[in-house]
PDB file of N, CA, C and O in Angstrom:
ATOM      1  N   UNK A   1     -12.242   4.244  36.810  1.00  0.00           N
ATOM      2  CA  UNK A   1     -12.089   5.594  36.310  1.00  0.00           C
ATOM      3  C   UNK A   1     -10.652   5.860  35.879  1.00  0.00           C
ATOM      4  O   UNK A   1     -10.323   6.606  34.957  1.00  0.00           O
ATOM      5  N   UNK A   2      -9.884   5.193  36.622  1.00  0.00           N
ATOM      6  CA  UNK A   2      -8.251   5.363  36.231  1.00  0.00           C
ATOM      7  C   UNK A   2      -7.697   4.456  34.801  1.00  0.00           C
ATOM      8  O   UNK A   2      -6.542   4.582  34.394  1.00  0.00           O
ATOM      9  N   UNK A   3      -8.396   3.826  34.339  1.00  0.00           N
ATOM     10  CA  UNK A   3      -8.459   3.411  33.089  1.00  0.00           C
ATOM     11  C   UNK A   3      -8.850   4.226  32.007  1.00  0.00           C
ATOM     12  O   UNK A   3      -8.376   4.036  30.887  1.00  0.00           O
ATOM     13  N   UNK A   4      -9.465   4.892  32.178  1.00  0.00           N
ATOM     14  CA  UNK A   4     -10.801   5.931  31.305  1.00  0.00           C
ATOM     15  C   UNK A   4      -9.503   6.696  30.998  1.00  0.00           C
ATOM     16  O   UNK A   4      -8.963   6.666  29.892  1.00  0.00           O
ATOM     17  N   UNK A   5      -8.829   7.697  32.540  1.00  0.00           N
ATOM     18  CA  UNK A   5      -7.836   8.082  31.810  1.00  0.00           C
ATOM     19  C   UNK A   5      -6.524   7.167  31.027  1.00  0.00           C
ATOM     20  O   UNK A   5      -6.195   7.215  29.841  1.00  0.00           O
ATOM     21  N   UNK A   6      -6.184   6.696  31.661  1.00  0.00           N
ATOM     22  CA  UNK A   6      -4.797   5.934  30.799  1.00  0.00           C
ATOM     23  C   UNK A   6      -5.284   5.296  29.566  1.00  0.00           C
ATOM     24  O   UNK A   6      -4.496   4.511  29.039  1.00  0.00           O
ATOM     25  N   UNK A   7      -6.431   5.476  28.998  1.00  0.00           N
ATOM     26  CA  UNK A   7      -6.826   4.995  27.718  1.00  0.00           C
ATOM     27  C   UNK A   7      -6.783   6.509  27.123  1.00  0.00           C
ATOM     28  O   UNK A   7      -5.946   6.613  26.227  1.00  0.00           O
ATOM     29  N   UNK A   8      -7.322   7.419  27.344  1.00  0.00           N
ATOM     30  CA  UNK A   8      -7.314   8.597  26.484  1.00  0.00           C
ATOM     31  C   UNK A   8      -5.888   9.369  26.801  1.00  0.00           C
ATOM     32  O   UNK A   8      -5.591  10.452  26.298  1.00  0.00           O
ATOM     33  N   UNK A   9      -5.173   8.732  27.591  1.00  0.00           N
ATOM     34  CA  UNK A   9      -3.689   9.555  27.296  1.00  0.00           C
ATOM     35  C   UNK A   9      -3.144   8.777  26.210  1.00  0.00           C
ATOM     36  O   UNK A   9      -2.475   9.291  25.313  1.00  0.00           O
ATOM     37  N   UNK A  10      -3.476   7.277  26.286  1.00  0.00           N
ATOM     38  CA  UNK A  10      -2.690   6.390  25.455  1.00  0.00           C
ATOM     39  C   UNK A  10      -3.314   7.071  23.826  1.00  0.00           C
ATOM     40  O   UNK A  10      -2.484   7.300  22.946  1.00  0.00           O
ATOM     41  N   UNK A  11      -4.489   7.284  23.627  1.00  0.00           N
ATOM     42  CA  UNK A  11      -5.066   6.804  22.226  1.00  0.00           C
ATOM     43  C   UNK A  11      -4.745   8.385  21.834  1.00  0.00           C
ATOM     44  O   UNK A  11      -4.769   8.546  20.614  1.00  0.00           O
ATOM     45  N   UNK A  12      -4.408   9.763  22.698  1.00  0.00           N
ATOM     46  CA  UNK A  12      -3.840  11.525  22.299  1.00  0.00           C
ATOM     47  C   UNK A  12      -2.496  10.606  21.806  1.00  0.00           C
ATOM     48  O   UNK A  12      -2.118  10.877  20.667  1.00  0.00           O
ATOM     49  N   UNK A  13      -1.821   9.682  22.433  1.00  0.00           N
ATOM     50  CA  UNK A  13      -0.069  10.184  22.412  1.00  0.00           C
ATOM     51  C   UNK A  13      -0.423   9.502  21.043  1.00  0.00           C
ATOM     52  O   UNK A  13      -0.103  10.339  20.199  1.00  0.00           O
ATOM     53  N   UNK A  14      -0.929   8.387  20.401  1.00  0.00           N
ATOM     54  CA  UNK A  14      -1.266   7.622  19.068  1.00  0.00           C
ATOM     55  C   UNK A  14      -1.811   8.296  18.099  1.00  0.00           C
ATOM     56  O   UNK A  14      -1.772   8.033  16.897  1.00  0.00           O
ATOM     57  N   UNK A  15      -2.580   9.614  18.895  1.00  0.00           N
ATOM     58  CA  UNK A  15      -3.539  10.306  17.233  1.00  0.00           C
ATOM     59  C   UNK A  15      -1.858  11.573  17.233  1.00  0.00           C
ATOM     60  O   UNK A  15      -1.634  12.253  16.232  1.00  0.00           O
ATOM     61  N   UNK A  16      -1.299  11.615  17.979  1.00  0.00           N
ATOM     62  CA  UNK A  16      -0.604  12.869  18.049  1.00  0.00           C
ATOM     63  C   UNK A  16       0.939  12.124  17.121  1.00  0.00           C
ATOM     64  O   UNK A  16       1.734  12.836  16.508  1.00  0.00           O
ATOM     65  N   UNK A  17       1.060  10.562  17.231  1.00  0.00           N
ATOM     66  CA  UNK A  17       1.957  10.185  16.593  1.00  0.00           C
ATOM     67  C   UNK A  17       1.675  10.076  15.134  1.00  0.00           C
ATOM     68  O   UNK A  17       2.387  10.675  14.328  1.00  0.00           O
ATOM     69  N   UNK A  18       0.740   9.390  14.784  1.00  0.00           N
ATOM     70  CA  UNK A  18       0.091   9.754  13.348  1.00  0.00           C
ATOM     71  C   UNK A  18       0.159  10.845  12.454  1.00  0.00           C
ATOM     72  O   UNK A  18       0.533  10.894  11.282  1.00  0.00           O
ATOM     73  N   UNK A  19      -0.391  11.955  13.436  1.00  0.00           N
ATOM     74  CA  UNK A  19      -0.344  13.110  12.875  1.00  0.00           C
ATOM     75  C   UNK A  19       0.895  13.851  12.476  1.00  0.00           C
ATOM     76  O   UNK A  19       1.092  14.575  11.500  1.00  0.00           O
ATOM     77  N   UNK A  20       1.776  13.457  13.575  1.00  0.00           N
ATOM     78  CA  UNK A  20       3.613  13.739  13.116  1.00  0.00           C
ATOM     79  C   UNK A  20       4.033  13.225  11.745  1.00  0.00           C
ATOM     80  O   UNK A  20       4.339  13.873  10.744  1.00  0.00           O
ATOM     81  N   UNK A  21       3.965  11.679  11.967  1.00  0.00           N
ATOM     82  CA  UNK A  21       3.913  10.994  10.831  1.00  0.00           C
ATOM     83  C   UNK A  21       3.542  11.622   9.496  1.00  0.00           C
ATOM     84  O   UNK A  21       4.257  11.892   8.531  1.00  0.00           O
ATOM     85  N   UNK A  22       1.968  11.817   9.736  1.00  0.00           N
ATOM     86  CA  UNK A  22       1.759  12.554   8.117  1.00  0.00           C
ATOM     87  C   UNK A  22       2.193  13.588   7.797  1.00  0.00           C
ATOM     88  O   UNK A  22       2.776  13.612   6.713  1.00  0.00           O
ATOM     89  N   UNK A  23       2.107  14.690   8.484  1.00  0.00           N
ATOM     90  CA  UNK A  23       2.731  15.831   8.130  1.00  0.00           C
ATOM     91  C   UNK A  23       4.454  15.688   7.732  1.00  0.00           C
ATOM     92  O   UNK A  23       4.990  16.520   7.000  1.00  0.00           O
ATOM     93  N   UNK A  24       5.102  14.689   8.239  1.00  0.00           N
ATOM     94  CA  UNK A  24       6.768  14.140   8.193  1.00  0.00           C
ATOM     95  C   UNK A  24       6.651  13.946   6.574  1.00  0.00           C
ATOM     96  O   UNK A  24       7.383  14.550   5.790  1.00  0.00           O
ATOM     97  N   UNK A  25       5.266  12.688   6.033  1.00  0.00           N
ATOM     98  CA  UNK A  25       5.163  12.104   4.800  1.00  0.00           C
ATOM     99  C   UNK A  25       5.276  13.634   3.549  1.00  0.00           C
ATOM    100  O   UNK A  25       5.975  13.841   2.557  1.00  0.00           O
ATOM    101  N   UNK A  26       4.512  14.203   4.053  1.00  0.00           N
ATOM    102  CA  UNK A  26       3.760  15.246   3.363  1.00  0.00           C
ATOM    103  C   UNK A  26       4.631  16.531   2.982  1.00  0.00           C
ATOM    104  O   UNK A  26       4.476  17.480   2.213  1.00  0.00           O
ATOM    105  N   UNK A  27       5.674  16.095   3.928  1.00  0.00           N
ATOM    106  CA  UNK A  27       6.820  17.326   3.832  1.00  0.00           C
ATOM    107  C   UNK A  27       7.741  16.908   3.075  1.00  0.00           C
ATOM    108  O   UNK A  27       8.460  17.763   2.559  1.00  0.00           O
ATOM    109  N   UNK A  28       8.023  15.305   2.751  1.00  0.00           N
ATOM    110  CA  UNK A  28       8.906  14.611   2.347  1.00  0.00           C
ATOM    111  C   UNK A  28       8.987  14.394   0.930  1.00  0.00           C
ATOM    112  O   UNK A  28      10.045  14.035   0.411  1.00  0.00           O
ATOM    113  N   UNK A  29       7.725  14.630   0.137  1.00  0.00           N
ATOM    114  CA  UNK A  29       7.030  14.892  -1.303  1.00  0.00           C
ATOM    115  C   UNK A  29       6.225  13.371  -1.197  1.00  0.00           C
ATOM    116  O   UNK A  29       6.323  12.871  -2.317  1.00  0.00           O
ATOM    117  N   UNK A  30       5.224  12.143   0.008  1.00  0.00           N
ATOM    118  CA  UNK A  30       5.268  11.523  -0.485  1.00  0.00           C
ATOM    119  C   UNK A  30       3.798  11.133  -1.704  1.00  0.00           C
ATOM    120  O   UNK A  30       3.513  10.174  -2.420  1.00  0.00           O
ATOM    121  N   UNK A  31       3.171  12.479  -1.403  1.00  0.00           N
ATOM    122  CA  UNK A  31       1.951  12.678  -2.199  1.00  0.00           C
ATOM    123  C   UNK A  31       2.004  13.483  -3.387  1.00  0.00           C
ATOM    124  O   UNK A  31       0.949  13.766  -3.955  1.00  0.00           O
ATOM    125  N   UNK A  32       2.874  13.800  -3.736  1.00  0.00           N
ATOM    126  CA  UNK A  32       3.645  14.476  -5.019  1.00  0.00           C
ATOM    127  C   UNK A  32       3.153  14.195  -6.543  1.00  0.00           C
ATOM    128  O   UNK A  32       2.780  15.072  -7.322  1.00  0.00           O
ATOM    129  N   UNK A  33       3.237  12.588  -6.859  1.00  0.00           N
ATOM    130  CA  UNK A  33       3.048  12.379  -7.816  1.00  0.00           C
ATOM    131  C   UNK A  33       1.494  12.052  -8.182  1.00  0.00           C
ATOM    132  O   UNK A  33       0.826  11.317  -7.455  1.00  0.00           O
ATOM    133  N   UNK A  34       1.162  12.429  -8.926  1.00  0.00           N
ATOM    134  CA  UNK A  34      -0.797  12.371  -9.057  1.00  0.00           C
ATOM    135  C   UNK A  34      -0.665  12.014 -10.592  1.00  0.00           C
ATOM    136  O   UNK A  34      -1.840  11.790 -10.884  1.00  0.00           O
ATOM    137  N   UNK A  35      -0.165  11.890 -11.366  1.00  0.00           N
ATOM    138  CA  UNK A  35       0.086  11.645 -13.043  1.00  0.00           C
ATOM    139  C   UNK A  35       0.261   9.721 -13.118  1.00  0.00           C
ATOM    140  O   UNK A  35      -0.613   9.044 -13.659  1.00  0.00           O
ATOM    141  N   UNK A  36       1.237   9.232 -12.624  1.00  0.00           N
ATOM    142  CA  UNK A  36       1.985   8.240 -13.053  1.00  0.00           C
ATOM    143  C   UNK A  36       1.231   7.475 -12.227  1.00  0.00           C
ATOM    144  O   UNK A  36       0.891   6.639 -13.064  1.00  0.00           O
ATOM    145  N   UNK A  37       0.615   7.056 -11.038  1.00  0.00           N
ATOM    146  CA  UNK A  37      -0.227   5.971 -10.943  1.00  0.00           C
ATOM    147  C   UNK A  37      -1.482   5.638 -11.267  1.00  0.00           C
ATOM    148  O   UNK A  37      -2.011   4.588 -10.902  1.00  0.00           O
ATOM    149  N   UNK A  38      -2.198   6.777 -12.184  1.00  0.00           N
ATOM    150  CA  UNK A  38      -3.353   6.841 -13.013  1.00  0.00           C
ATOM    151  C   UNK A  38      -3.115   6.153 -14.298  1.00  0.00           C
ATOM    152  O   UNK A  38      -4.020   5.621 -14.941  1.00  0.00           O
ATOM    153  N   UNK A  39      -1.619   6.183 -14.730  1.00  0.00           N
ATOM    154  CA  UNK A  39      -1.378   5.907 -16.085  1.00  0.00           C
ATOM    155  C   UNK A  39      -0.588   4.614 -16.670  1.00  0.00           C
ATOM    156  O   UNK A  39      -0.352   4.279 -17.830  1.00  0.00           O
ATOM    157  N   UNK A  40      -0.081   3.661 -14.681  1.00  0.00           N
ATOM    158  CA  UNK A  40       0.757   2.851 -14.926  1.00  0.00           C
ATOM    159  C   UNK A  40      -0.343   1.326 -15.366  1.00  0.00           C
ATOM    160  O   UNK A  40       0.204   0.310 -15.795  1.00  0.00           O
ATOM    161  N   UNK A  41      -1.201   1.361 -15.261  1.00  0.00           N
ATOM    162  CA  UNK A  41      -2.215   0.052 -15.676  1.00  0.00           C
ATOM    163  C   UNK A  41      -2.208   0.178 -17.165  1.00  0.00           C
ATOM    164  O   UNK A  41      -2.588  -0.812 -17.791  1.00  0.00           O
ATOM    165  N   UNK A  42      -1.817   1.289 -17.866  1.00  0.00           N
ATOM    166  CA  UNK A  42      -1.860   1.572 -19.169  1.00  0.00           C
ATOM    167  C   UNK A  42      -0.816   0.700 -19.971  1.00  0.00           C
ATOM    168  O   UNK A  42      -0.967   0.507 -21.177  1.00  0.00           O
ATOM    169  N   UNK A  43       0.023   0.289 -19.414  1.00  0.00           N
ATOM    170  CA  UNK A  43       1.426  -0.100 -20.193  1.00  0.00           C
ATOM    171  C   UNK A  43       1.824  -1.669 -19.309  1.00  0.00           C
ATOM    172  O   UNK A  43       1.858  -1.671 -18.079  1.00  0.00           O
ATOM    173  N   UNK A  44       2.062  -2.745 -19.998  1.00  0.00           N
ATOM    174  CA  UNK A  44       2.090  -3.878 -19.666  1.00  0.00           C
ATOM    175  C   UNK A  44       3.664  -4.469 -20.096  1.00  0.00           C
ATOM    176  O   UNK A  44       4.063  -5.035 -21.114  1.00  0.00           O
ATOM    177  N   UNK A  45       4.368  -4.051 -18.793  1.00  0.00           N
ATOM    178  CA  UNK A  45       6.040  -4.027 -19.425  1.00  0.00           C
ATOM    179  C   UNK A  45       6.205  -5.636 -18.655  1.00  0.00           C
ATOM    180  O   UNK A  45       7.241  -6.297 -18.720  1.00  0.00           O
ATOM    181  N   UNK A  46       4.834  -6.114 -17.868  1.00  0.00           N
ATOM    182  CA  UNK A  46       5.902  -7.917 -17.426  1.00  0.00           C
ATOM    183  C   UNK A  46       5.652  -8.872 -18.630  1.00  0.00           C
ATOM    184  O   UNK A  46       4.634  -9.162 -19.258  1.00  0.00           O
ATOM    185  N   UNK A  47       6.689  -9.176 -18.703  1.00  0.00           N
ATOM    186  CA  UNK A  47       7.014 -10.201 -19.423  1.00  0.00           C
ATOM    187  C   UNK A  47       6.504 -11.896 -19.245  1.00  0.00           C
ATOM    188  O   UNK A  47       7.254 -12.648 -18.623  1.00  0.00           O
ATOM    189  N   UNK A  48       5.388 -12.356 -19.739  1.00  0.00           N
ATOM    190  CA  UNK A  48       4.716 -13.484 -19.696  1.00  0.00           C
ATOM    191  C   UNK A  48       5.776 -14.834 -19.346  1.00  0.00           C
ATOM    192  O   UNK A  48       6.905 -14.919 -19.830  1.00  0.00           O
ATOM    193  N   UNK A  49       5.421 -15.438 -18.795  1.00  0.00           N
ATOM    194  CA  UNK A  49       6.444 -16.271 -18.308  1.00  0.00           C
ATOM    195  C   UNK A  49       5.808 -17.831 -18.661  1.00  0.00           C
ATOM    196  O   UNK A  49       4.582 -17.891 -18.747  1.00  0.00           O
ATOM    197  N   UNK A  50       6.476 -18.904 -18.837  1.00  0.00           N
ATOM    198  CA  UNK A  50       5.736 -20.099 -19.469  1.00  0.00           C
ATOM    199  C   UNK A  50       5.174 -20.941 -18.286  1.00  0.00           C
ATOM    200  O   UNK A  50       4.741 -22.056 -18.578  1.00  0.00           O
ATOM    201  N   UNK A  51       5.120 -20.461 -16.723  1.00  0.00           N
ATOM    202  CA  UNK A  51       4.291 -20.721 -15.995  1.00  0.00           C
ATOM    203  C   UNK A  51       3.244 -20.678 -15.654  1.00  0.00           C
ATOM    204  O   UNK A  51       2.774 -21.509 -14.876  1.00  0.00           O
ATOM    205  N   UNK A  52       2.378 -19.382 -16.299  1.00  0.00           N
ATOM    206  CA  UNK A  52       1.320 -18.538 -16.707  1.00  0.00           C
ATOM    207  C   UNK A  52       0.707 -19.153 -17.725  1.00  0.00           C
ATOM    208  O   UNK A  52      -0.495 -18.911 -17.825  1.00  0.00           O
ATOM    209  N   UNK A  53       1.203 -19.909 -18.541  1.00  0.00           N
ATOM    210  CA  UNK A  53       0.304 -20.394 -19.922  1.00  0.00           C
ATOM    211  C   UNK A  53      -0.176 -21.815 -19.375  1.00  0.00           C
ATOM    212  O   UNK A  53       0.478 -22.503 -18.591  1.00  0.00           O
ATOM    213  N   UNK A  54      -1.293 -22.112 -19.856  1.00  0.00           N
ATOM    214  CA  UNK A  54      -2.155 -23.484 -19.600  1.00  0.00           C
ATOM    215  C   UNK A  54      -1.319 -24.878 -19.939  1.00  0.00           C
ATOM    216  O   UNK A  54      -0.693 -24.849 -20.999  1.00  0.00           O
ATOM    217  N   UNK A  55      -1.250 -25.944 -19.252  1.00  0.00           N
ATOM    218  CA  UNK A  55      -0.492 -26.854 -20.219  1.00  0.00           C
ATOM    219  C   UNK A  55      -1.475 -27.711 -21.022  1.00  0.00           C
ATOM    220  O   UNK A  55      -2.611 -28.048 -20.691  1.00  0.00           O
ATOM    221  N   UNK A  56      -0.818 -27.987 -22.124  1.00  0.00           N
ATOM    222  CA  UNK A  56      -1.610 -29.097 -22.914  1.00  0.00           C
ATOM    223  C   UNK A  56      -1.702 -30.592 -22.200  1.00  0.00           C
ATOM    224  O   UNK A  56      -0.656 -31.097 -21.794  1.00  0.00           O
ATOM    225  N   UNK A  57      -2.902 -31.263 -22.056  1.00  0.00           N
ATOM    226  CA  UNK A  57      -3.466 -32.570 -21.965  1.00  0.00           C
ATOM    227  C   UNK A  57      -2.506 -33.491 -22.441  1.00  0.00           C
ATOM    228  O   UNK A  57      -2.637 -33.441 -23.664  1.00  0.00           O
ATOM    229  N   UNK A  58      -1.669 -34.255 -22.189  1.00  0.00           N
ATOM    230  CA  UNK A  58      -1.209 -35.011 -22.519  1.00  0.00           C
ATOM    231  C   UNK A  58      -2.241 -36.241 -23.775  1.00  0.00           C
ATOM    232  O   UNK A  58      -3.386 -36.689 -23.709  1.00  0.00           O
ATOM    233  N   UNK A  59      -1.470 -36.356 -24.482  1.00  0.00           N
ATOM    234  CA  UNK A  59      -2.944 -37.627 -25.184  1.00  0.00           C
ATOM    235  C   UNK A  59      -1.903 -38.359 -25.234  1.00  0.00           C
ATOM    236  O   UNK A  59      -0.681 -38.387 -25.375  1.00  0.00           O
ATOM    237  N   UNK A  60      -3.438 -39.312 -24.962  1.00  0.00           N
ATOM    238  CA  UNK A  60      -3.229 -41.198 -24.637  1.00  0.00           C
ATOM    239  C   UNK A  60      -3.272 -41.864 -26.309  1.00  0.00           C
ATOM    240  O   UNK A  60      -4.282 -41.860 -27.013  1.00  0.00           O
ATOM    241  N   UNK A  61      -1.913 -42.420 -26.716  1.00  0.00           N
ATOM    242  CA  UNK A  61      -2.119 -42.684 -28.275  1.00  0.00           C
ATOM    243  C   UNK A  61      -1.755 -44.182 -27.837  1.00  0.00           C
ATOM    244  O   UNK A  61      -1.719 -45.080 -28.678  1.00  0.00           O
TER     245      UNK A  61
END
């Protein structure tokens, strides 16, 4: 029975740290932006690199 409690004090002080946490995030602006990660798959600024391309087969002459 003395487990039962020291598990539900442990898992309040964890939902009660979380909850600090978000409200900390939330105060901080970190949900702010709603525009720019809808729109960043739109625009392809990396630069292809010649590791990325297939190599050619060498031929046997």
């Amino acid at each position: 029975m003395e487990v039962i409690f020291l598990l539900i004090a442990i898992s309040l002080i964890l939902a009660v740290t979380f909850l600090y946490l978000f409200f900390k995030a939330m105060k901080g602006g970190q949900f702010e932006d709603d525009y720019t990660p809808s729109i960043r798959i739109l625009f392809d600024n990396h630069k292809k690199s010649t590791k990325d391309q297939p190599t050619k087969p060498k031929s046997y002459e």
